[in-house]
N, C-alpha and C positions, 0 to 999 in steps of 0.2 A: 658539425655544430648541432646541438639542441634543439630542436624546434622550440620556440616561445610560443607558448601556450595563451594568446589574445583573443578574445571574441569580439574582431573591430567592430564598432560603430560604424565605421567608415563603409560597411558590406551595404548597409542598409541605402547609400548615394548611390551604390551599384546597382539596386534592384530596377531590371524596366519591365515590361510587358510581356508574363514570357508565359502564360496559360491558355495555352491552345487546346481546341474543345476535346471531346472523346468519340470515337467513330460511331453514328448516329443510331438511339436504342429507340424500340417503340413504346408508346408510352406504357405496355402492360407487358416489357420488358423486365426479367431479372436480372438486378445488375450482376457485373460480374464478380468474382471471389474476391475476399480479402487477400493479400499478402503478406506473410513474414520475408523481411530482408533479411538472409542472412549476416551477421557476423563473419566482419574482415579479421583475419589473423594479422594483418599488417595493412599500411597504406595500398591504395588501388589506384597504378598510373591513369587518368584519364585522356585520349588519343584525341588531340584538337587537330582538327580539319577546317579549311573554309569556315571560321569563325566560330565552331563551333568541338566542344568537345565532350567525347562521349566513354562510359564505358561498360561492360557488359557485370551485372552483379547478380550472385546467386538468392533465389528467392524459393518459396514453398505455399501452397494451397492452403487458407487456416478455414474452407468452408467445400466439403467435398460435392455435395448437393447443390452448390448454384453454378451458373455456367462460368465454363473458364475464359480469361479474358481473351477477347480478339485479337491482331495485329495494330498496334497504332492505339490500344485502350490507356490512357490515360491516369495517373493514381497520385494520391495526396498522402505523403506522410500523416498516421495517426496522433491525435494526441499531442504531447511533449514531444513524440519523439525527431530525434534533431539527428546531424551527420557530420563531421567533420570537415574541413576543407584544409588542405595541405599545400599551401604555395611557396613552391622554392623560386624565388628573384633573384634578378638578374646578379643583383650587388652581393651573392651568396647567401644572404639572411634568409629565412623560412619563419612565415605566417602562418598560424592555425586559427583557422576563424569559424564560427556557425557557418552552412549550408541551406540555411532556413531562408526560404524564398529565393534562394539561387539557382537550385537544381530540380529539373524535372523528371519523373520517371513514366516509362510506358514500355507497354509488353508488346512484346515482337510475336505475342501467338502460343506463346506456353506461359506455364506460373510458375515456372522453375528458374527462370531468369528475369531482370527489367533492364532496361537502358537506359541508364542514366546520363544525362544529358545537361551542360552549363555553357551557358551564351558567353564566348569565348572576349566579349566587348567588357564583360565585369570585371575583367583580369586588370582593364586596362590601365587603370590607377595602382596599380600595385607591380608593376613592374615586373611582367610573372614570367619565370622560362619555363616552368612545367608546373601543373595540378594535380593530385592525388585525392581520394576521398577517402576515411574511415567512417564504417557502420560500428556501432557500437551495440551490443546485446539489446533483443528484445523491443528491436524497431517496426514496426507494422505498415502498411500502406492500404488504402482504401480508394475504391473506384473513384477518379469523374465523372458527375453524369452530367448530360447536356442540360445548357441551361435551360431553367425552368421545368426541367425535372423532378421531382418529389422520389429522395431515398423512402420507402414506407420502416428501411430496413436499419436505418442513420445510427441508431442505437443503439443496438441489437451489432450492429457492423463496428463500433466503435467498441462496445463492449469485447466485443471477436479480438478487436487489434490490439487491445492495451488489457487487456482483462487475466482471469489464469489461465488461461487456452494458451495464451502469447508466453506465458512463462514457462508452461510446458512444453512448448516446442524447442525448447531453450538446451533438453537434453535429447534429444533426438538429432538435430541439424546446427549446434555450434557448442555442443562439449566433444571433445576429441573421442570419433572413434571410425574405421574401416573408410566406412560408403562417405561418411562425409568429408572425414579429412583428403581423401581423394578429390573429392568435390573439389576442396579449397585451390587443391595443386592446379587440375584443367582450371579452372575462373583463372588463376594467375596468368598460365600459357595463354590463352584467350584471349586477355589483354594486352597483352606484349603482342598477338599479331594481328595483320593488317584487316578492317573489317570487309573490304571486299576486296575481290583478285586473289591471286595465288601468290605466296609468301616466296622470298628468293633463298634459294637453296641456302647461303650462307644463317638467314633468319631463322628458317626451321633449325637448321644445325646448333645452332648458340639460344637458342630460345629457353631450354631446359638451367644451363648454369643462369641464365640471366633472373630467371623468373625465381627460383630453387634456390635459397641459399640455408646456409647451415642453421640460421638462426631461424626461419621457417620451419626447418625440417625436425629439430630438438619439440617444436611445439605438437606436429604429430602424429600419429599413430602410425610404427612401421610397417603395418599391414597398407593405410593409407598409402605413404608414401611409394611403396612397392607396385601395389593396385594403379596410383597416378605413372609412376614412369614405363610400366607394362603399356599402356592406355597410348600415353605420348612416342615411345616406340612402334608399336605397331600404325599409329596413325601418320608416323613420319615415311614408314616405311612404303603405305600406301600414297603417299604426298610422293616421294623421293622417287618410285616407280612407273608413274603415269597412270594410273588408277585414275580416275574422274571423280577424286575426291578431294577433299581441298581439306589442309590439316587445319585450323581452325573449324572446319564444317565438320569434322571425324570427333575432333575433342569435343564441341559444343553438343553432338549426339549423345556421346556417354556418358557426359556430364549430368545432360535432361534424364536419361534413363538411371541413373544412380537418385536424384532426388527426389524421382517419382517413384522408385524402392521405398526409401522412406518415406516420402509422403505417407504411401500405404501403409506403412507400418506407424505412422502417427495417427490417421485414420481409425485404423482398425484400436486404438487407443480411445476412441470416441472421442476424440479432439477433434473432425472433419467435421460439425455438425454445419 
């Protein structure tokens, strides 16, 4: 079926309390970097647990000079910019609605991903069996700072996130080529598996047709795609053999290491200021 394309009103009954602070800066702290979200090639299943549901999205440094964020740092979509929400219900119908004031993001310690995260209670009027989110091009994210904190940078950081720095990185990390469309493939496997413990044999083995489908793969670059299934082989392989490495923990390494490749190379573009 179609997804109908709604931006319900009805989202806005579901917003409660969901802005929790940012891991505590001192006051002549610099806050941490802006981010670019990258661009989903397609919907992102979101993994609900215990009320809550989360899922891991590629993102990039737009400021190389300030510190990068910490564990548990906090960030506000820029600007306009908005995300999609993808709910398929019980009754078969599918809802696409704004994401604006639903979903939360916060970085686990690098700037190469955020956790994206929806209080699983919002679903509850909408009769949801599974959530999905789409980013759309040239969405930006901007720190939290605790309250009562003064950005000196507010401006300057908004300019960073919606300005032409943000559309430059547009050809770098989401028009199809190598490092990135690899990228896209690990972020997919990533989220099909389990975010902690060790995935059961059957999950690693089926993970790749699940995640991979033809109509992902036509989008791109064969170099990509080859580079992601090399990546996901070998990381099964160390999963499969008793290695003390856990395949979600092997993909999310080479993932981080591929978009800090580029980063560098959008950097050395003078885009990092």
């Amino acid at each position: 079926m179609k997804p109908g394309v709604a931006f319900l009103a009805a989202a806005l009954t579901l917003c409660l309390s969901f802005g929790a602070a940012s891991p505590a800066l001192a006051a002549n702290d610099e806050p941490p970097q802006v981010l670019g979200l990258i661009a989903t090639k397609q919907p992102t299943p979101l993994n609900c647990v215990d009320g809550t549901c989360t899922g891991f999205f590629s993102a990039f440094c737009m400021q190389e000079k300030r510190p990068r964020p910490t564990a548990g740092q906090r960030y506000d979509l820029a600007g306009a910019g908005d995300l999609a929400l993808i709910v398929d219900q019980t009754d078969g119908k599918t809802a696409t609605f704004s994401g604006t004031g639903l979903l939360e993001f916060e970085s686990e310690g690098e700037y190469t991903s955020v956790k994206v995260s929806l209080d699983q209670r919002r679903l509850a009027s909408l009769n949801a069996k599974s959530v999905s989110v789409i980013v759309p091009r040239h969405v930006a994210l901007v720190p939290r700072l605790p309250e009562g904190m003064a950005n000196v940078h507010e401006q300057d950081d908004l300019e960073t996130a919606t300005g032409p720095r943000r559309f430059a990185a547009e050809g770098f990390f989401e028009r199809s080529n190598p490092r990135a469309d690899a990228a896209v493939i690990m972020s997919r496997l990533i989220n099909l598996l389990p975010p902690e413990g060790i995935a059961p044999a059957a999950v690693r083995n089926n993970v790749w047709d699940k995640s991979i489908g033809q109509s992902l793969i036509r989008e791109l670059a064969p170099d990509g795609v080859d580079s992601g299934r090399d990546t996901y082989e070998r990381c099964k392989f160390y999963a499969d053999n008793g290695y003390k490495v856990r395949l979600r923990g092997c993909l999310e390494k080479t993932h981080d290491e591929l978009l800090k490749s580029l980063n560098k190379d959008f950097w050395e573009g003078d885009a990092g200021l």
